[in-house]
Z-matrix of the N, CA and C atoms (Angstrom, degrees):
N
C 1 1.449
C 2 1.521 1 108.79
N 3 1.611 2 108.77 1 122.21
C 4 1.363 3 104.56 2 169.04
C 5 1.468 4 121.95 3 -60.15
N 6 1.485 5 117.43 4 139.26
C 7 1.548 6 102.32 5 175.79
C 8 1.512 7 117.72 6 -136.47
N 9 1.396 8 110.75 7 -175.65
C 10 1.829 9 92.52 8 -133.82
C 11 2.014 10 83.20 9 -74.89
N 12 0.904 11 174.07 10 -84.05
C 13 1.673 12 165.64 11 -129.51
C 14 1.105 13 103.58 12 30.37
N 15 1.462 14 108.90 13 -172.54
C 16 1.668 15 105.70 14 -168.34
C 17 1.799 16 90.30 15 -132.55
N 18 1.326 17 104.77 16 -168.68
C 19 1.649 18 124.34 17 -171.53
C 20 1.335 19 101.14 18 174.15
N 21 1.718 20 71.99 19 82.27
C 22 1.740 21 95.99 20 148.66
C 23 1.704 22 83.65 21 73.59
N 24 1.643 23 103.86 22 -143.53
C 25 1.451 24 123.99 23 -157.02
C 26 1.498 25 104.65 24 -71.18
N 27 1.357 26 103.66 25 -30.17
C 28 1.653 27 114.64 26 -148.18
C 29 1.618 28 106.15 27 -60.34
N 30 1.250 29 119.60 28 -49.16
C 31 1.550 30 150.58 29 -163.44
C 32 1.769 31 104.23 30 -104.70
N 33 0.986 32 115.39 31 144.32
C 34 1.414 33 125.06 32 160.24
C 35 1.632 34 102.14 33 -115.87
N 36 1.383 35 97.08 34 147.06
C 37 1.574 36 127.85 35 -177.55
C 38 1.431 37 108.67 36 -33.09
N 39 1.170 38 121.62 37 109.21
C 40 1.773 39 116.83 38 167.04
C 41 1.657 40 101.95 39 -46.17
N 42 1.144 41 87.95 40 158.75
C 43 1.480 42 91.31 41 178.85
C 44 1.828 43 124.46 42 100.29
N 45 1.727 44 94.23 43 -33.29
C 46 1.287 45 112.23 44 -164.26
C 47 1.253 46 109.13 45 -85.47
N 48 1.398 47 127.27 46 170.26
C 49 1.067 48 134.29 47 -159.23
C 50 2.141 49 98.05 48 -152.18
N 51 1.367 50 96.30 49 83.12
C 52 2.060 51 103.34 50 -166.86
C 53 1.524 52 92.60 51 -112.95
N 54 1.982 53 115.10 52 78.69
C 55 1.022 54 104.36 53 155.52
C 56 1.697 55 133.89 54 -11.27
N 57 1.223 56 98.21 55 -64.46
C 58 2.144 57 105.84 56 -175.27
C 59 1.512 58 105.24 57 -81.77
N 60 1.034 59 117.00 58 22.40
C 61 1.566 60 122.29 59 148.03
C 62 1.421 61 123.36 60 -97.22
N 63 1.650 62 119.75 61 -16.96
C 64 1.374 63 108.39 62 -147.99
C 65 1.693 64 83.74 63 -131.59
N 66 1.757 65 121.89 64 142.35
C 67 1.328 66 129.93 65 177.04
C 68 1.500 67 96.59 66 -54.91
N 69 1.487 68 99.03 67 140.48
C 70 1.609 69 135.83 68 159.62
C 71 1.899 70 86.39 69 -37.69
N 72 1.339 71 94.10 70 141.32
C 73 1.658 72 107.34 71 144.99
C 74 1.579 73 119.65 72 -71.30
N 75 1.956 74 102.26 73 120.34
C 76 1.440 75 98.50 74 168.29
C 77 1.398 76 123.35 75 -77.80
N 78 1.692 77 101.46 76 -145.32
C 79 1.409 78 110.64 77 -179.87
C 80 1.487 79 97.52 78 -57.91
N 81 1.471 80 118.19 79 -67.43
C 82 1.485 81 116.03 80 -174.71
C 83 0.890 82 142.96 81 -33.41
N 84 1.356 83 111.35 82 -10.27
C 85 1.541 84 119.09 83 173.90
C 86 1.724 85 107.60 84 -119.68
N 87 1.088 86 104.05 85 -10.85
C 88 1.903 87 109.43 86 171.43
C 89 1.513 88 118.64 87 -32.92
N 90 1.239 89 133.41 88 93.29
C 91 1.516 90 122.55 89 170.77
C 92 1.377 91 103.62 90 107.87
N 93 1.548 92 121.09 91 10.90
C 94 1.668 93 132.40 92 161.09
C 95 1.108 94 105.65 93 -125.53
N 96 1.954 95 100.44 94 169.59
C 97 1.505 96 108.48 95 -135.05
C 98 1.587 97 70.15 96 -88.19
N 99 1.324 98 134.07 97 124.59
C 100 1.691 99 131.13 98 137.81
C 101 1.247 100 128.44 99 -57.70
N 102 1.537 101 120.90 100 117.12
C 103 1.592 102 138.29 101 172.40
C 104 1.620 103 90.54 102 -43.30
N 105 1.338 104 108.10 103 144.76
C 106 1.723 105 121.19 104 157.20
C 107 1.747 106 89.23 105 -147.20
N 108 1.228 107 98.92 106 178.06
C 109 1.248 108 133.94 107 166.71
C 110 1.536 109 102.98 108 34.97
N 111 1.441 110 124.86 109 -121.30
C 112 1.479 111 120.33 110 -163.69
C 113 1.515 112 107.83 111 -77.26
N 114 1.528 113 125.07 112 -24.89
C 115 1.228 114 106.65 113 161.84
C 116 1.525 115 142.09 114 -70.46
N 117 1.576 116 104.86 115 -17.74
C 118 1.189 117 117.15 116 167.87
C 119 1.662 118 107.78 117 -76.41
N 120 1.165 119 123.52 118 -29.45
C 121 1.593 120 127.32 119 -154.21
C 122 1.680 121 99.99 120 -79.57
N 123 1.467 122 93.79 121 -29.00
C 124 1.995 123 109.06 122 -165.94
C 125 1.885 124 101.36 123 -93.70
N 126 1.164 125 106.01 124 -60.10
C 127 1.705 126 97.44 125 143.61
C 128 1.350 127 134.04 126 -22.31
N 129 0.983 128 123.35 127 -73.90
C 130 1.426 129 145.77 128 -161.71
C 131 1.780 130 96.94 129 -85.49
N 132 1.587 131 146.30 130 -23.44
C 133 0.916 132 153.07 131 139.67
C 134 1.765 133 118.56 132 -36.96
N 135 1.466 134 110.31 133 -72.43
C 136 1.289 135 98.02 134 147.58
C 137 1.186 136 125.38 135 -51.58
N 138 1.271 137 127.62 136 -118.22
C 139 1.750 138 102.42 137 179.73
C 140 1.400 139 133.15 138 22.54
N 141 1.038 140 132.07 139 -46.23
C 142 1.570 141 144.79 140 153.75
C 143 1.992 142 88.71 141 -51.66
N 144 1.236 143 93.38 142 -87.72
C 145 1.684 144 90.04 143 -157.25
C 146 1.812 145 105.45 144 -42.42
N 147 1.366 146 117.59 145 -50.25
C 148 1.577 147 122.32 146 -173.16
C 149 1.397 148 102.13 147 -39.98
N 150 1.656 149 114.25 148 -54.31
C 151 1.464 150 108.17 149 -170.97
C 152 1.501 151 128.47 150 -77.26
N 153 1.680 152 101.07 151 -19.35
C 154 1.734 153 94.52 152 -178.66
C 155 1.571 154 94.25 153 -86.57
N 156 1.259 155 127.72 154 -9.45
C 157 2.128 156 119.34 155 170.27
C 158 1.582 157 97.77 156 -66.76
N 159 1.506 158 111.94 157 -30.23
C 160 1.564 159 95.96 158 -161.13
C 161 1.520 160 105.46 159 -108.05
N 162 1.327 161 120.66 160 3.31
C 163 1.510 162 125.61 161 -160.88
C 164 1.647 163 100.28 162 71.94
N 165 0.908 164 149.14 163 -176.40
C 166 1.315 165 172.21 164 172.01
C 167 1.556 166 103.92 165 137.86
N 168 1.046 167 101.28 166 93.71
C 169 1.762 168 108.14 167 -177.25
C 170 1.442 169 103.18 168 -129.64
N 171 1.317 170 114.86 169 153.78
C 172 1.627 171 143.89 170 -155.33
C 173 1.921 172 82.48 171 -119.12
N 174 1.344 173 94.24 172 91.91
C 175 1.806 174 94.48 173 164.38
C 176 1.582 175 109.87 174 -59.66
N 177 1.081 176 112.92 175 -64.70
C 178 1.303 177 122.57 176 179.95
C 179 1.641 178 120.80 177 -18.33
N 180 1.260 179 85.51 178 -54.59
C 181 1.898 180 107.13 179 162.31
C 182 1.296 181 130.44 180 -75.61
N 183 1.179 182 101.40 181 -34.04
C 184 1.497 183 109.08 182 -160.26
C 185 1.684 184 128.14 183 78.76
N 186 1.281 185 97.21 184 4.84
C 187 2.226 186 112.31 185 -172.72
C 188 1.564 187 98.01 186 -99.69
N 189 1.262 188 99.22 187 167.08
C 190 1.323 189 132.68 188 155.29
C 191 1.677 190 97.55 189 -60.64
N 192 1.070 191 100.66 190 121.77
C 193 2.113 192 107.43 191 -174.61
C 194 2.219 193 97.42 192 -54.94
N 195 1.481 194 111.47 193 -35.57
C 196 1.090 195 96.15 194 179.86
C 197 1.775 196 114.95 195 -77.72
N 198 1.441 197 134.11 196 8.84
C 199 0.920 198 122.08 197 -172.75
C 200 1.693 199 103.35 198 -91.57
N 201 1.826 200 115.75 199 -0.15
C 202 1.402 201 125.75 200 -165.56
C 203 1.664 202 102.56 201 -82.83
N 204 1.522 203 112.74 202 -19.21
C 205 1.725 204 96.70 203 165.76
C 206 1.419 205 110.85 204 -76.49
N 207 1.260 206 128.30 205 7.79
C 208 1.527 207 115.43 206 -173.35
C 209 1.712 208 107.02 207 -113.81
N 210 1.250 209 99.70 208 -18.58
C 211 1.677 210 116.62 209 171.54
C 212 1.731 211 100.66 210 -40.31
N 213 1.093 212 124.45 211 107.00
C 214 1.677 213 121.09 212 169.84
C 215 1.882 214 104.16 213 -85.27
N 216 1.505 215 123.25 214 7.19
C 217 1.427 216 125.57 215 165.50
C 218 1.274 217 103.60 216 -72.80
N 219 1.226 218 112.01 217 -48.18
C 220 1.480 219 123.90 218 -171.47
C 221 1.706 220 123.54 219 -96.73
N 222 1.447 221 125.06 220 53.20
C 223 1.097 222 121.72 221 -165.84
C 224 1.628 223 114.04 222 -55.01
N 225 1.096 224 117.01 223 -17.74
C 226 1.607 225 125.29 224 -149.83
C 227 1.351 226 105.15 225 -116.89
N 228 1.430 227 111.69 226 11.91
C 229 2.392 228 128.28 227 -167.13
C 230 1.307 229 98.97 228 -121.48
N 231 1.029 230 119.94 229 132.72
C 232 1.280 231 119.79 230 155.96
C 233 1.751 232 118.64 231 150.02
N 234 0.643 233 137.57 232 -169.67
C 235 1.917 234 140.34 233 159.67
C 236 1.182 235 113.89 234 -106.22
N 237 1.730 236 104.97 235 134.14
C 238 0.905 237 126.56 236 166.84
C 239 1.745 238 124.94 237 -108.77
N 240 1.430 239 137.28 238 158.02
C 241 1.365 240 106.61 239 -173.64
C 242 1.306 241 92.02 240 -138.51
N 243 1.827 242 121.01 241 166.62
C 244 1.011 243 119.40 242 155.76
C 245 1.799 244 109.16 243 -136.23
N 246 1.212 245 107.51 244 161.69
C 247 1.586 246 113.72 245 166.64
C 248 1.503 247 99.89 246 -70.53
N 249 1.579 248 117.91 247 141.54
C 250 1.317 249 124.53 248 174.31
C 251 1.433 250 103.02 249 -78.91
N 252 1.550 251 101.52 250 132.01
C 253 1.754 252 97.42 251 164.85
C 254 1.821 253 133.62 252 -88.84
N 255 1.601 254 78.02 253 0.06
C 256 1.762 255 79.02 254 171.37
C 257 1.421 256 120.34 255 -107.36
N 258 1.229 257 111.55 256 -29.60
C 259 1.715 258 141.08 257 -165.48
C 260 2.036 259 99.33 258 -98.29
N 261 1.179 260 106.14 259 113.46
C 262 1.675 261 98.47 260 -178.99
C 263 1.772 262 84.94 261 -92.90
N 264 1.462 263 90.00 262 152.73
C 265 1.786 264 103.71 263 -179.79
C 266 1.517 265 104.64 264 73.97
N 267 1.114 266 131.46 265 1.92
C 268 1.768 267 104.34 266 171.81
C 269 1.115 268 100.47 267 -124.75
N 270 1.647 269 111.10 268 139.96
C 271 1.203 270 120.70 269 173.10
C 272 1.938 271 110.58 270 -97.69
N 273 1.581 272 106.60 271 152.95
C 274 1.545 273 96.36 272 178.75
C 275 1.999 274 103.98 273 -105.34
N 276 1.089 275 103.95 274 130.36
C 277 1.989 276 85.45 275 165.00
C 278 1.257 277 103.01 276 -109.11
N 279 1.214 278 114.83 277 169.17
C 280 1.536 279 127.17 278 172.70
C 281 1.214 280 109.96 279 -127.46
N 282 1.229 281 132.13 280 135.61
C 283 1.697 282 135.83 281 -151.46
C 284 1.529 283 74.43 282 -126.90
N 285 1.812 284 115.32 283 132.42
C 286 1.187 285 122.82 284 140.28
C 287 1.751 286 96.29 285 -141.23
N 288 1.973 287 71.15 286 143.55
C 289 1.678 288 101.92 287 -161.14
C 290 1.630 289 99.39 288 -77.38
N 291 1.365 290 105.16 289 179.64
C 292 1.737 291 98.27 290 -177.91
C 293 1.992 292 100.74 291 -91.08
N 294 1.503 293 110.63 292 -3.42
C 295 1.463 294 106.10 293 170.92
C 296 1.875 295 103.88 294 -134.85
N 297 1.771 296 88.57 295 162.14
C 298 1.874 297 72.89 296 165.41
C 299 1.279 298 110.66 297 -101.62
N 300 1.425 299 128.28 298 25.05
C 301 1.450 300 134.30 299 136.45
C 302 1.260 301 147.71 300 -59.82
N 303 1.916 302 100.92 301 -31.07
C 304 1.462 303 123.40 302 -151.89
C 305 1.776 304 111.69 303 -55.64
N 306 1.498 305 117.14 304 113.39
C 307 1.068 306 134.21 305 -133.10
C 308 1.835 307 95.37 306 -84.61
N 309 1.657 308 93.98 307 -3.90
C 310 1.746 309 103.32 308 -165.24
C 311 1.523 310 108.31 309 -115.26
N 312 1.716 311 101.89 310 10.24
C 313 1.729 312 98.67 311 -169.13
C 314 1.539 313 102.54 312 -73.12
N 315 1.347 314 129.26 313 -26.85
C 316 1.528 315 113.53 314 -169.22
C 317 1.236 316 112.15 315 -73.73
N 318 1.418 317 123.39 316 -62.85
C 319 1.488 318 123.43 317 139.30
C 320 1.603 319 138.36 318 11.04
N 321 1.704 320 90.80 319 -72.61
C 322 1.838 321 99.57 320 162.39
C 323 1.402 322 124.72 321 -65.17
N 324 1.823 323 110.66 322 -30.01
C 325 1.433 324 103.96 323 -176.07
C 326 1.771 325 109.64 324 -96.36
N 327 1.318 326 127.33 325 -26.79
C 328 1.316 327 115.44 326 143.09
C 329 1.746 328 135.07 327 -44.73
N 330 1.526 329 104.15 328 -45.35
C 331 1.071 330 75.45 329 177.26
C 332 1.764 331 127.62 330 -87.65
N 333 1.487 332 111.35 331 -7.22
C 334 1.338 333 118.30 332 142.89
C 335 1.225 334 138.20 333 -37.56
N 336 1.079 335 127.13 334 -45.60
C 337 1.178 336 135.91 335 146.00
C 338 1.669 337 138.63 336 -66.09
N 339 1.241 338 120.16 337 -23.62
C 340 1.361 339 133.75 338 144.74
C 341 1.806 340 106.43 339 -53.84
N 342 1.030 341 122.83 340 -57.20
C 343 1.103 342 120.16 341 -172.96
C 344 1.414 343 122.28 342 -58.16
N 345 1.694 344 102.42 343 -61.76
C 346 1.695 345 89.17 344 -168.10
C 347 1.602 346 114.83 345 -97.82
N 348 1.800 347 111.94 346 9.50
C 349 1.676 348 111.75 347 130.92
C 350 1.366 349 130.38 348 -81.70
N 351 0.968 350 102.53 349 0.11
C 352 1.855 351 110.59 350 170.25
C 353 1.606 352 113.83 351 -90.01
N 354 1.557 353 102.17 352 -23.04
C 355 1.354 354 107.58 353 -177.74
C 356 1.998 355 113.58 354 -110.83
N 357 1.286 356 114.92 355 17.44
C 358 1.327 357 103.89 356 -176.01
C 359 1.622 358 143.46 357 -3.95
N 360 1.084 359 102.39 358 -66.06
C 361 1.670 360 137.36 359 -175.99
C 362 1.659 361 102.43 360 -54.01
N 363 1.673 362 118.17 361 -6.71
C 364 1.110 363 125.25 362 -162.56
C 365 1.312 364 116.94 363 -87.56
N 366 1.727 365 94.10 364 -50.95
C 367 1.585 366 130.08 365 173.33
C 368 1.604 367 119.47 366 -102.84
N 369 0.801 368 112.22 367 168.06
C 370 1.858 369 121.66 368 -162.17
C 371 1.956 370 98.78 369 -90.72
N 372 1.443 371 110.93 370 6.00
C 373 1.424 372 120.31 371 -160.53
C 374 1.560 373 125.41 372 -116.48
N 375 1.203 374 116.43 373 103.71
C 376 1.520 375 122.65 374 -151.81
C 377 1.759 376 100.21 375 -64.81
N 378 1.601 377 130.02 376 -25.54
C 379 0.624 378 115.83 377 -154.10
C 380 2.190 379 92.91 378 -163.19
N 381 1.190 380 119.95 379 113.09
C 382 1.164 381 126.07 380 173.24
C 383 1.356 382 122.58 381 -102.54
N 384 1.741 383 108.09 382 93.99
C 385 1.984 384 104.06 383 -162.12
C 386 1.837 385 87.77 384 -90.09
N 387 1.375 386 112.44 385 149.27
C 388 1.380 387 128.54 386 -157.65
C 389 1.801 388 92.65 387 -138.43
N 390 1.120 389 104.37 388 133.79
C 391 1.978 390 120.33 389 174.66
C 392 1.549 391 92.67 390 -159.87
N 393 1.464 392 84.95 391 148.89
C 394 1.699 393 97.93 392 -179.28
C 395 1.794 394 89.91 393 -115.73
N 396 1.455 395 91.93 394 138.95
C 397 1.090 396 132.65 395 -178.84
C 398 1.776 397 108.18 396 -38.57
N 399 1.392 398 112.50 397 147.58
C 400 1.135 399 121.06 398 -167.24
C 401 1.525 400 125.57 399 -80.59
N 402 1.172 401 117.27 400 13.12
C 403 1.086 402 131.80 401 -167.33
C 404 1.738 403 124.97 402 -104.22
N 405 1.705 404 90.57 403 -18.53
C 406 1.492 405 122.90 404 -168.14
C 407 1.741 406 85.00 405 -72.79
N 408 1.447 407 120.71 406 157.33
C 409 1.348 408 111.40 407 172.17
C 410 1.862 409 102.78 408 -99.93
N 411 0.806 410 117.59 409 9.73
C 412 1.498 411 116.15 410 151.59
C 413 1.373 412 124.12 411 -126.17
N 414 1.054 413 118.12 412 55.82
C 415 2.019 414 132.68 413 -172.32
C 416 1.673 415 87.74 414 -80.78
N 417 1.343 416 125.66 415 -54.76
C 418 1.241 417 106.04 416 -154.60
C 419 1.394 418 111.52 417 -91.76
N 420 0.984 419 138.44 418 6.78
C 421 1.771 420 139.17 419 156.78
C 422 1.341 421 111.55 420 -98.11
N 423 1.423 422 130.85 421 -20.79
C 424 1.494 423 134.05 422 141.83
C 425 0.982 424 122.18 423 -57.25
N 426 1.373 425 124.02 424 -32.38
C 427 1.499 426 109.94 425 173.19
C 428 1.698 427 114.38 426 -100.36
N 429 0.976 428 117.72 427 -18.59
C 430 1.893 429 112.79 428 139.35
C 431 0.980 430 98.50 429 -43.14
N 432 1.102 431 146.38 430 -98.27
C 433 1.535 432 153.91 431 -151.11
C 434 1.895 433 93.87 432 -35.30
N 435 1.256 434 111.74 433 -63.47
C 436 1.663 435 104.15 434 176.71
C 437 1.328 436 114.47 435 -67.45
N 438 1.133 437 135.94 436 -20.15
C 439 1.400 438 110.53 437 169.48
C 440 1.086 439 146.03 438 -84.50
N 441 2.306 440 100.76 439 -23.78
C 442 1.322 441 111.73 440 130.93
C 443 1.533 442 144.79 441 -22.03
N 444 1.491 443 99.63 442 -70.63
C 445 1.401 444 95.68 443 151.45
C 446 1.636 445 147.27 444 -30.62
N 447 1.195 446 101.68 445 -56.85
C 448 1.618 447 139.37 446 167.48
C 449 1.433 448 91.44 447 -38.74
N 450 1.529 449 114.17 448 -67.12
C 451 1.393 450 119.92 449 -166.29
C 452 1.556 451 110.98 450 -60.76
N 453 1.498 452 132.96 451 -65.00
C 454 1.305 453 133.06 452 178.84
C 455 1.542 454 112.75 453 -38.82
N 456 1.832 455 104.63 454 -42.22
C 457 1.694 456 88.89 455 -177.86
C 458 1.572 457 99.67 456 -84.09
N 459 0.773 458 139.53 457 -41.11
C 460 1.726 459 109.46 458 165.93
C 461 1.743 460 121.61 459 -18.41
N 462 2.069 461 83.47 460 -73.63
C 463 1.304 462 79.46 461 -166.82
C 464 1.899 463 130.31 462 -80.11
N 465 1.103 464 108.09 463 9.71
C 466 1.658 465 130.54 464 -164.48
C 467 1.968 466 87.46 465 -119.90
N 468 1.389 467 131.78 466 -44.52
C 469 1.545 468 110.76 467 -169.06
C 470 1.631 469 113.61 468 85.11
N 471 1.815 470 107.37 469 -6.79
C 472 1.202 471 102.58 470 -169.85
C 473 1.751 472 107.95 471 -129.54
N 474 1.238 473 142.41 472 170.15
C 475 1.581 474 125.62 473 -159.45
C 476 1.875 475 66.60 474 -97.98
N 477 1.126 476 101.35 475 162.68
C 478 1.516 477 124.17 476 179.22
C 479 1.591 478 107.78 477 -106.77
N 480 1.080 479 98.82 478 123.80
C 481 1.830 480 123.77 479 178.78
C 482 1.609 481 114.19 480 -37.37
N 483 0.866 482 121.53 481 171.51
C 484 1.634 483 133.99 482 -171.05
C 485 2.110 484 85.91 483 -81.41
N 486 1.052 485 122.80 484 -58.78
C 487 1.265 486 92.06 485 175.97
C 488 1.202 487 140.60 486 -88.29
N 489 1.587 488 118.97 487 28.57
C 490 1.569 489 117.75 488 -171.43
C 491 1.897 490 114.29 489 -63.96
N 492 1.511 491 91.14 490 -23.25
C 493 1.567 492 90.44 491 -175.25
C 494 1.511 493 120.21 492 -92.75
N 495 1.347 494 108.62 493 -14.06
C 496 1.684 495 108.64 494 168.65
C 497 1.964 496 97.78 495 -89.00
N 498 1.393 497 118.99 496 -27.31
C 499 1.653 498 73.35 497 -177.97
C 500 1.771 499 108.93 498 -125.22
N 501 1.719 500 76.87 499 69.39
C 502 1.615 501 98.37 500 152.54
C 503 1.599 502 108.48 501 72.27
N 504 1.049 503 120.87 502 -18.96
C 505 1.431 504 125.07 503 -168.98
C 506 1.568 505 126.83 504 -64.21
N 507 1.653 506 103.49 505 6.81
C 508 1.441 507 107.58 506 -151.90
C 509 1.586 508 81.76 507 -128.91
């Protein structure tokens, strides 16, 4: 299994934890506890493994989507997470794309979220709510789109299929 390491300048050290590499916390995480340092690093470790079991890959790049917090091109891309302060067991991430164009952010943050609620048993986290960052010029119909989601696995118990949101079900 490839794993996320670095080369040279491009990558910072798995393992590491380079504040001024990784996007500011948005709104979504405002007023929750934010992962830093070894909890983000041990987090974000899984995540690596969750996404190369499930694919979650950044065509654009060619990586594992979690190898994009280590990208030093992209200081300002990547996920950030926090512990919820109202909700015990759910964690929130915030997906910011490397543009507020990026034509693949809904994509990346669905299937992020398919994944590491598809994968529970992986992480210590009953429930991983996922929004892409506010900066994207479609954050707020993407993140309908995630809360939809959010909603079916509540109410279904099950992560909802690649088409729950085209036929209407969400």
């Amino acid at each position: 299994m490839q794993r996320l390491g670095s080369t040279g300048d491009t990558f910072d050290d798995e393992g590491t934890f380079v504040l001024e590499h990784l996007p500011e916390p948005g709104a979504f995480l405002d007023g929750h506890d934010v992962l830093t340092d070894e909890d983000h690093t041990e987090f974000h470790a899984t995540t690596w493994e969750i996404f190369e079991e499930r694919g979650v890959y950044d065509m654009t790049f060619g990586y594992n989507l979690a190898k994009l917090n280590l990208d030093t091109r992209h200081p300002n891309a990547g996920f950030r997470y926090a512990e919820d302060a109202d909700e015990e067991g759910v964690l929130r991430a915030e997906f910011t794309p490397t543009t507020e164009f990026c034509p693949a952010g809904n994509s990346l943050a669905i299937g992020a979220f398919r994944a590491w609620n598809g994968l529970p048993e992986r992480h210590e986290y009953d429930l991983v709510r996922v929004r892409v960052a506010e900066m994207h010029n479609e954050s707020a119909s993407l993140n309908d789109d995630l809360r939809q989601l959010e909603q079916i696995l509540e109410e279904d118990g099950e992560v909802p299929g690649p088409d729950a949101l085209r036929e209407g079900s969400a």
